[in-house]
C-alpha positions in Angstrom: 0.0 0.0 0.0 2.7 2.4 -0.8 3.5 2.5 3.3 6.9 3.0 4.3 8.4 0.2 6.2 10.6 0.5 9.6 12.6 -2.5 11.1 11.6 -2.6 14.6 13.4 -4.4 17.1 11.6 -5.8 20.6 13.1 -6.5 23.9 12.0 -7.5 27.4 14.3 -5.8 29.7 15.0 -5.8 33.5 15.2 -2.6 35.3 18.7 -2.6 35.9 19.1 -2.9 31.8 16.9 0.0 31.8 19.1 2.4 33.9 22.3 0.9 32.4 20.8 1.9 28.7 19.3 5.3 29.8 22.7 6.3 31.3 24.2 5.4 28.0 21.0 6.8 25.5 21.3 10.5 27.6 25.1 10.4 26.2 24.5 9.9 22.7 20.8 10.6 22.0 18.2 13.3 23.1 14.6 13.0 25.1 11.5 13.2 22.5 10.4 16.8 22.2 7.2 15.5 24.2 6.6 15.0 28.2 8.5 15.6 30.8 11.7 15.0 29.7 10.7 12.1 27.0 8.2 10.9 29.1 4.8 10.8 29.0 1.1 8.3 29.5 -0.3 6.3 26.8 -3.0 5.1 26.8 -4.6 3.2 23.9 -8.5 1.3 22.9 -7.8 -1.9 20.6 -10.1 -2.9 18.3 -10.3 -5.8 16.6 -13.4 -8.6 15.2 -15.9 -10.2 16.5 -13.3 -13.1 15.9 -10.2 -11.4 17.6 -8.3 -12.1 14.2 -5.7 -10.1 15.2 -5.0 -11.2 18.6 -5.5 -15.0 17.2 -3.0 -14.3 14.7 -0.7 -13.1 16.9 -0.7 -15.9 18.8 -0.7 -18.2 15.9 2.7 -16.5 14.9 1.6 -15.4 11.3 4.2 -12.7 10.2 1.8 -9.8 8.4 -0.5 -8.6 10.8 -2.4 -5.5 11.1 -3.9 -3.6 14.4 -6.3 -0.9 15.1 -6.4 1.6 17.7 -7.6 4.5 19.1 -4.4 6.7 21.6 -4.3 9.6 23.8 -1.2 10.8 25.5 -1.5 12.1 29.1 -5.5 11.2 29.2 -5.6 14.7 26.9 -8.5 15.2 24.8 -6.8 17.5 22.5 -5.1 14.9 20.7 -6.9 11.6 19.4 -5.1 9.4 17.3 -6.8 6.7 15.5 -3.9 4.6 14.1 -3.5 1.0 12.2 -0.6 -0.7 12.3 1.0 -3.5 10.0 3.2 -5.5 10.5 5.6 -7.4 7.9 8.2 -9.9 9.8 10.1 -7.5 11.8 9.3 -4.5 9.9 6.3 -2.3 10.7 4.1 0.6 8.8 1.8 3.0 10.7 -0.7 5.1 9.5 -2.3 7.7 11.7 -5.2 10.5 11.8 -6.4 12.7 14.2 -10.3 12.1 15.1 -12.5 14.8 17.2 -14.2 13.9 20.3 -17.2 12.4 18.4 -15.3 10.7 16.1 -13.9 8.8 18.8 -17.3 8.2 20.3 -18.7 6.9 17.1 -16.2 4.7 16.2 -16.2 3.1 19.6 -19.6 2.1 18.8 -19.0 0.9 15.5 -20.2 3.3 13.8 -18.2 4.5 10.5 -20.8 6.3 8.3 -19.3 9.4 8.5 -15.9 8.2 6.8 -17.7 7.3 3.7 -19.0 11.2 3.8 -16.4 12.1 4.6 -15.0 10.0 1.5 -17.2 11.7 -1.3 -16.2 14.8 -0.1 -14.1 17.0 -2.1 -12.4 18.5 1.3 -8.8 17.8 2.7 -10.9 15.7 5.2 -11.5 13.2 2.6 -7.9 12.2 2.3 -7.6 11.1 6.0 -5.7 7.6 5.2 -6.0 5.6 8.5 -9.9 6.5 8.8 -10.3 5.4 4.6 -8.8 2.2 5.4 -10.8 1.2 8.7 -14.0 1.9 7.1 -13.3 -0.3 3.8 -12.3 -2.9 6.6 -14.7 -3.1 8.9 -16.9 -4.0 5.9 -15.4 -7.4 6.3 -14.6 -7.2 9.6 -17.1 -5.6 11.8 -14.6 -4.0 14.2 -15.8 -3.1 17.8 -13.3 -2.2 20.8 -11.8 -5.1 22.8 -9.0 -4.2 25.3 -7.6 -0.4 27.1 -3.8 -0.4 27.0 -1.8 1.7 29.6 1.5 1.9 29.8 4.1 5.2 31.5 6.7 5.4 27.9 10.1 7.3 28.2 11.4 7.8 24.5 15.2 9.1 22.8 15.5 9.9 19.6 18.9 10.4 17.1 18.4 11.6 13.7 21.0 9.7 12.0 19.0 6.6 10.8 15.9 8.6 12.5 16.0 6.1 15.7 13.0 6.4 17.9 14.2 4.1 21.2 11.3 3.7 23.9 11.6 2.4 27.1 7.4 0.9 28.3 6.7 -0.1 31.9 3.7 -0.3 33.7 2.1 -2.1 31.1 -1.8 -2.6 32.5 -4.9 -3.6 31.0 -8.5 -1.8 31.5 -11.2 -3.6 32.9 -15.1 -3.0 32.2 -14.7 0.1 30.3 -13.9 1.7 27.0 -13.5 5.5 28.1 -10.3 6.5 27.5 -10.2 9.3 29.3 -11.5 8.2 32.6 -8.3 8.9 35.3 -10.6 6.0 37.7 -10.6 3.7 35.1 -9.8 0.1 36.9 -6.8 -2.2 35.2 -4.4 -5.6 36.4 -0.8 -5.9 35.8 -0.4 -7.3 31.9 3.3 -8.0 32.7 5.6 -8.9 35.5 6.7 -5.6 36.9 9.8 -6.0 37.3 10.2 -6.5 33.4 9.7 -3.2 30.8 9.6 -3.5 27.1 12.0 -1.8 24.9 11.1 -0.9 21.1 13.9 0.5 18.8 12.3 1.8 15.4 14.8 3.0 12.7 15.0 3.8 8.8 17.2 3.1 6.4 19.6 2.1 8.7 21.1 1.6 13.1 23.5 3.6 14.0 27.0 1.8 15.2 26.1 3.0 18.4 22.9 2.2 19.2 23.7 -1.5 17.6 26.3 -1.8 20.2 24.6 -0.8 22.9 21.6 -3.5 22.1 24.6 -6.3 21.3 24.3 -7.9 25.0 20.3 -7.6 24.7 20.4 -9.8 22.0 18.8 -13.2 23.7 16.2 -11.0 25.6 14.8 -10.3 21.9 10.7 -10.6 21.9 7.9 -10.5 19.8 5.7 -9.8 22.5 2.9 -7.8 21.9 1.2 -5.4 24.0 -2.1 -6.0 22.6 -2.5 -9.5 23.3 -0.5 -9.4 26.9 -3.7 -7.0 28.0 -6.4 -9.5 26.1 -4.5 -12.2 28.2 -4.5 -10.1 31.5 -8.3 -9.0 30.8 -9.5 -12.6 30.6 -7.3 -14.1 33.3 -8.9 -11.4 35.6 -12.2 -12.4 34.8 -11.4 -16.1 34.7 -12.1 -16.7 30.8 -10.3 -17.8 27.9 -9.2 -15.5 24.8 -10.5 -16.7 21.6 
């Protein structure tokens, strides 16, 4: 689909590789513009079928994938994302648009009639790629929320090979609720918590650098996904089986 691909590379990390890694990133590389400091609250709305296709194939380890979701940093309401996310081996392709407040609200109810007005329109609004794809798929698919992600991220950047490093920790899954801006909202531990999850996203190419720094990392590489870890945590907690 003419998306540009990224390698990314997955690791599940200790804390003590976390400090060790942050001492070393805050030599070479430089906090994301965003936060405090590079850091900052995600949290995310999956959605998926009334099959869970993409958490099935997840855990069936097929190698093109594709996710949906709905993120806000900071539980702000000034920026939604609505995002889909491929994935081709170990390279990934994201497309994103901002939504409005009912946007958001409609979509979480399945409702996408306003892309396809949104479609025949002759307005920059028209061209909104992530929301154009979502509503040609959800033809098929019937998409409907599933799982609230949370997670506290901390991210470096370097420009040379664009490297986006981000260290994830807290990792939690919402329970009974879809509102993503609800500070009560109730969620369980997806993860062990003394593990975080580090992403390193690049171009063209890694920079010597950053490859050495990841060199003794190398046998804690994952393919975990954060997606399905909350699915898992969500139906352990109320004593059912994902599907």
């Amino acid at each position: 689909n003419k998306h540009r691909l990224r390698p990314e590379l997955k690791y599940i990390i200790s804390f003590r590789d976390y400090h060790e890694l942050r001492t070393r990133a805050l030599t070479f590389m430089r906090h994301d513009e965003h936060g405090n400091d590079g850091k900052y609250f995600i949290r995310s709305l999956y959605l998926d079928d009334i099959l869970l296709s993409d958490y099935n194939q997840k855990m069936d380890g097929w190698s093109r994938r594709r996710k949906y979701r709905i993120r806000v940093y900071d539980l702000g309401e000034d920026v939604i994302k609505f995002e889909i996310k491929d994935k081709y081996d170990s390279c990934i392709s994201k497309v994103s648009d901002t939504i409005s407040m009912d946007e958001y609200e409609r979509i979480v109810f399945g409702d996408f009639d306003f892309v396809s007005d949104m479609i025949f329109s002759d307005s920059d609004e028209g061209r909104r790629r992530a929301l154009r794809m979502a509503y040609v798929d959800n033809a098929s698919k019937i998409l409907s929320p599933q799982v609230v992600v949370d997670y506290d991220r901390e991210v470096f950047v370097c420009e040379e090979g664009n490297v986006r490093m981000t260290f994830d920790m807290n990792l939690r899954a919402g329970l009974a609720s879809w509102d993503l801006f609800d500070p009560e909202l109730p969620t369980v531990p997806a993860y062990d918590e003394g593990c975080l999850i580090l992403e390193v996203k690049y171009d063209d190419f890694l920079p010597d650098f950053i490859r050495h720094m990841l060199r003794p990392l190398g046998r804690w590489q994952s393919s975990q996904s954060k997606y399905a870890m909350c699915c898992l945590a969500q139906a352990n907690y109320f004593g059912r089986d994902v599907y």
